[in-house]
C-alpha positions in Angstrom: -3.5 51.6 -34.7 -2.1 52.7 -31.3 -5.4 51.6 -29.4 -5.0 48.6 -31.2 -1.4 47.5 -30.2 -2.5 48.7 -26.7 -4.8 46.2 -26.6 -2.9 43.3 -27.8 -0.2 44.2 -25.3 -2.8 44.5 -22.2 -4.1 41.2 -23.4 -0.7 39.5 -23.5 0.2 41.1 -20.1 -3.0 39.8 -18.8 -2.8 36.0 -20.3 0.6 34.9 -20.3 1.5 35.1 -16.2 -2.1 33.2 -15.9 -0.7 30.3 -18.3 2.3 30.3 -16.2 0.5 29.6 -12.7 0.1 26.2 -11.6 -3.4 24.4 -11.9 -6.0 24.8 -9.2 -9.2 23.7 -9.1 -12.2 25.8 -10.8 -15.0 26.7 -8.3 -17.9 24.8 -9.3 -16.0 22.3 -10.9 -17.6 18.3 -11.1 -15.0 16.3 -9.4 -13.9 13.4 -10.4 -13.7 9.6 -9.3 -10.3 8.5 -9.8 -8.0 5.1 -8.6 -4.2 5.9 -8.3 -3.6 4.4 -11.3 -5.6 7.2 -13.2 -3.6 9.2 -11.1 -0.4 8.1 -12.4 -1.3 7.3 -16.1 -3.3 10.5 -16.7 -1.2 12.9 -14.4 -1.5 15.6 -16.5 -4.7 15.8 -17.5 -5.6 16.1 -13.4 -3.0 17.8 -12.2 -5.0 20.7 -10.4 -8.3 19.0 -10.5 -11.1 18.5 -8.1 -10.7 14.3 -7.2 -12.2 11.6 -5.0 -10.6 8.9 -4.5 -12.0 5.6 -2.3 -9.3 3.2 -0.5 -8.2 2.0 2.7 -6.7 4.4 5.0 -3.6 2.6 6.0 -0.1 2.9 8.5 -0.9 6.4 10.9 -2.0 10.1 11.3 0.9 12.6 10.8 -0.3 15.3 12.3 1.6 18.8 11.7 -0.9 21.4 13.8 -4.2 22.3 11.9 -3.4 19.6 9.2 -2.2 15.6 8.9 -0.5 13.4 6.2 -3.0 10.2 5.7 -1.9 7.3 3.1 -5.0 6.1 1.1 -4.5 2.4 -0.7 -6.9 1.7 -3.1 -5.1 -1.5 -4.3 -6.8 -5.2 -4.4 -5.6 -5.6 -0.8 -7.4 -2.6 0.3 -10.9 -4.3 1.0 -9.4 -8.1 1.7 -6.2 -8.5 2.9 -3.7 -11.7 1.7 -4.5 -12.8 5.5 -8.1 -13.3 4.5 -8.2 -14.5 0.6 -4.3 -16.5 0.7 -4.0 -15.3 -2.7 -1.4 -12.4 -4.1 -3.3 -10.1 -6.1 -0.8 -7.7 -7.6 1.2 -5.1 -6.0 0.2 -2.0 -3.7 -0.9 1.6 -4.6 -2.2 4.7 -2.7 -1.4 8.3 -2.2 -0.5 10.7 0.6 -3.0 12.9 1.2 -2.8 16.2 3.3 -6.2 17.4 5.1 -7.5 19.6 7.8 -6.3 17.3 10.9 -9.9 17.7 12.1 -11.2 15.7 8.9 -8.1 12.9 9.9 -9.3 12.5 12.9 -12.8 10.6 11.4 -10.5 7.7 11.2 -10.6 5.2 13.7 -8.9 2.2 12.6 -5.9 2.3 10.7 -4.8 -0.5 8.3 -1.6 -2.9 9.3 -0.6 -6.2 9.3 -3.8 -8.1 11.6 -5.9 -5.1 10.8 -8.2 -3.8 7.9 -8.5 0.1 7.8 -11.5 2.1 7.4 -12.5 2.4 3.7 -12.5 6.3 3.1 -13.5 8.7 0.5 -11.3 11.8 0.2 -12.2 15.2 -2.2 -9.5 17.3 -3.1 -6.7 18.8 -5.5 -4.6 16.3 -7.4 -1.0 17.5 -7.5 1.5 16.3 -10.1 4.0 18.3 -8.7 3.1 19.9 -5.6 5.4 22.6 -4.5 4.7 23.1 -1.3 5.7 19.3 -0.6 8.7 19.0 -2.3 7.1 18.2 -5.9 5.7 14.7 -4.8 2.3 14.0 -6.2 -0.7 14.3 -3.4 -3.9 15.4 -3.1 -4.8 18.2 -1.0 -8.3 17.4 0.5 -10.9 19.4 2.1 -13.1 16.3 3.2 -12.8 12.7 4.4 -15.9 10.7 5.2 -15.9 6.9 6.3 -17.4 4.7 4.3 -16.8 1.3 6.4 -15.2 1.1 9.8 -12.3 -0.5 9.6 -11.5 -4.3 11.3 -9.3 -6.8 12.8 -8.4 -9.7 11.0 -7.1 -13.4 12.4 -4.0 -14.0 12.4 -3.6 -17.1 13.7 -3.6 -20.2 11.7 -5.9 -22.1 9.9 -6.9 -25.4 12.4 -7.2 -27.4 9.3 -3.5 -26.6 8.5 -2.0 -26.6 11.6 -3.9 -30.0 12.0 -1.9 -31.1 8.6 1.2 -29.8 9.7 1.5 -31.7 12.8 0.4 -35.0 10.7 3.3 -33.9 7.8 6.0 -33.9 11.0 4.6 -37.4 12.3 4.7 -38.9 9.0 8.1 -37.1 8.7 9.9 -38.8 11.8 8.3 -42.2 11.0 9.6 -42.2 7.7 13.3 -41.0 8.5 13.6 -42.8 11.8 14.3 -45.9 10.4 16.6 -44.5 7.4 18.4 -43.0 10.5 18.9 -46.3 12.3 20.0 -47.9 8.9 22.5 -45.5 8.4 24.0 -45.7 12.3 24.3 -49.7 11.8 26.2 -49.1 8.3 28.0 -46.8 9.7 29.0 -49.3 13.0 29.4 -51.4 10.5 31.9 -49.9 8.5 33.9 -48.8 11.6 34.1 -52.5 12.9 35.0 -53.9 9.5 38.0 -50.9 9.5 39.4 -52.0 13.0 39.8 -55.2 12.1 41.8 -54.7 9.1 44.0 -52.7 10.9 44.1 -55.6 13.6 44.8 -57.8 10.5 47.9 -55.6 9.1 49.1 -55.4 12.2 
């Protein structure tokens, strides 16, 4: 009986500070493809598991010594910008991620306004609730490999519209010129009309 209630107490000793811990990753472990919306509608189902996420790597490099802070976006905006398709598409999603500053230093081209980033694949440790950043979710990866270099993108207007603009101003002033004039005569108009019934009462 003694050997017994040993053995349930060793076990419990043994099993209870494990639950307690916070996920890791499992060596071996298949990790998994994920968007940022998984992320945040399944958080605890891959909290502590091995992910790879895909998205545009996007504002800069915040390098602290051996490691950086990247942003990933994988939103609709993160393979054509607005300044290419002209069309909203929803809003904008992505991650911070924290890697070696060696695997941050692949990128090359960095996504901002005139500029597509390189479209990256990251492997790491989802956190929910990572403690060593102040219990922000992030994803602590151990790789980064480009998967298309990054690229500028035009921002200078369309011809076609800048053709039409310059027609809508024409067409504009023609059309409130002579409104304009019409409105100084009745105006002159009125004015004389005025002085000479004062001249009258007078």
């Amino acid at each position: 009986m003694k050997k017994v209630l040993f053995c349930i107490v060793l076990t419990a000793a043994l099993v209870l500070p494990a639950m307690s811990l916070p996920a890791f990753a499992l060596p071996g472990e298949v990790a998994v493809e994920v968007s940022t919306i998984d992320l945040l509608e399944s958080w605890q189902e891959l909290d502590g598991r091995e992910v790879i996420l895909r998205g545009e790597a996007v504002g800069d490099v915040m390098r602290r010594g051996d490691y950086a802070w990247i942003t990933v976006n994988d939103d609709s905006y993160s393979r054509e910008a607005r300044l290419e398709s002209g069309e909203l598409r929803g809003g904008n999603s992505g991650i911070g991620v924290w890697l070696p500053t060696a695997e941050a230093d692949k990128i090359e081209v960095l996504g901002r306004y005139g500029t597509a980033g390189d479209l990256v694949e990251v492997r790491g440790v989802f956190n929910a609730g990572c403690n060593e950043h102040g219990g922000d979710f992030d994803i602590h990866a151990h790789s980064l490999a480009v998967l298309d270099p990054g690229r500028d993108i035009p921002t200078s207007p369309d011809s076609s519209l800048y053709i039409a603009a310059v027609f809508s101003g024409i067409f504009l002033v023609a059309t409130l010129t002579p409104l304009l004039r019409r409105r100084a005569q009745e105006m002159r108009s009125a004015r004389a009309l005025l002085r000479k019934e004062e001249e009258e009462q007078g």
